[in-house]
N, C-alpha and C positions, 0 to 999 in steps of 0.2 A: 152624483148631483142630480137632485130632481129635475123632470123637463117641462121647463116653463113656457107659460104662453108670447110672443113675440111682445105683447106689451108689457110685461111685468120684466123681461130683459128691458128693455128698453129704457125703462124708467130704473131699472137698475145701475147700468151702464154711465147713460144722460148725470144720472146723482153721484155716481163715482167722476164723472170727470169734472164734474160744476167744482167739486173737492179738491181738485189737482192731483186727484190719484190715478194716476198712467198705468200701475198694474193692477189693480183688481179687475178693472172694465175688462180688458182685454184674457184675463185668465178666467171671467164669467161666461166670455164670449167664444171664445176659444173651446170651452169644457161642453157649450151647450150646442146641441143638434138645433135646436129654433131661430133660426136665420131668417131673416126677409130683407128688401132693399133698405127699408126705413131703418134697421138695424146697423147694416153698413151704411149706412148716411150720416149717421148719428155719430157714428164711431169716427167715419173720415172727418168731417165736420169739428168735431171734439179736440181733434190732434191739431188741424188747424187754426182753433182759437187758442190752443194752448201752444203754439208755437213747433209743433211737431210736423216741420212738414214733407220730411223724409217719409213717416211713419202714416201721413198722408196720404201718398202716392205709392206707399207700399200698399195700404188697405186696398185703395181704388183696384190696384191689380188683383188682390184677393178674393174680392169681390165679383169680376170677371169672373175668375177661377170656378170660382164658387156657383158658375152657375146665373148669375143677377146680370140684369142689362141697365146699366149706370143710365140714371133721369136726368134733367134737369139740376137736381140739387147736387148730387154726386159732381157732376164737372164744375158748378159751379165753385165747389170747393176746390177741386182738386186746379184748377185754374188758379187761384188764388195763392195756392200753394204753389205752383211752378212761379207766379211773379214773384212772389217774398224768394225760393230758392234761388231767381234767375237762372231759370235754366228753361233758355229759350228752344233750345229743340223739341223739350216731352211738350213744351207750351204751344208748339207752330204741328205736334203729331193728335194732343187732343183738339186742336181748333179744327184740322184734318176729319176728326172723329166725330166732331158736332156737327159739320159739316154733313160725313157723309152719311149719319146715322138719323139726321134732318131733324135734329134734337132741337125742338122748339125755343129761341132766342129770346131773354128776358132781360131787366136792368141787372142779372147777376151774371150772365155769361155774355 
């Protein structure tokens, strides 16, 4: 696989999930070295408007992993996704993490 610029994944990714297609995004993503946060955003994001919010808080972790310091938009999804799961402990360890990471408070977090 050729290696694309962070924006042309992006808007690949973004257009594969607008489709409701769960695997292609993730095996485009997965195959390609071009990572940035906006990529992992898109992705966590993606899962949670499509109902995927296991696959949510799995990204968010990956992301980590990977290197990337979750913004603003990152928890604010991944918050969203602990309320739909309830599951109130990852939800009272990321408020812990916005917290202590002084992650700037908006109407989304």
């Amino acid at each position: 696989m050729p290696e694309w610029s962070f924006f042309v994944l992006y808007l690949m990714v973004y257009g594969y999930f607008k489709k409701r297609d769960m695997e292609q995004p993730k095996s485009i993503f997965e195959r390609n070295k071009v990572r940035n946060l906006v990529n992992w955003n898109s992705r966590i994001s993606s899962y949670c408007q499509n109902g995927l919010f296991d696959e949510a808080l799995d990204a968010f972790a990956k992301t980590q992993l990977d290197g990337f310091k979750p913004d603003e938009v990152s928890y604010a999804s991944v918050v969203s996704a602990c309320a739909q799961l309830g599951t109130l402990d990852t939800g009272n360890e990321l408020h812990s993490m916005i917290i202590q990471k002084r992650i700037k408070l908006n109407q989304f977090i």
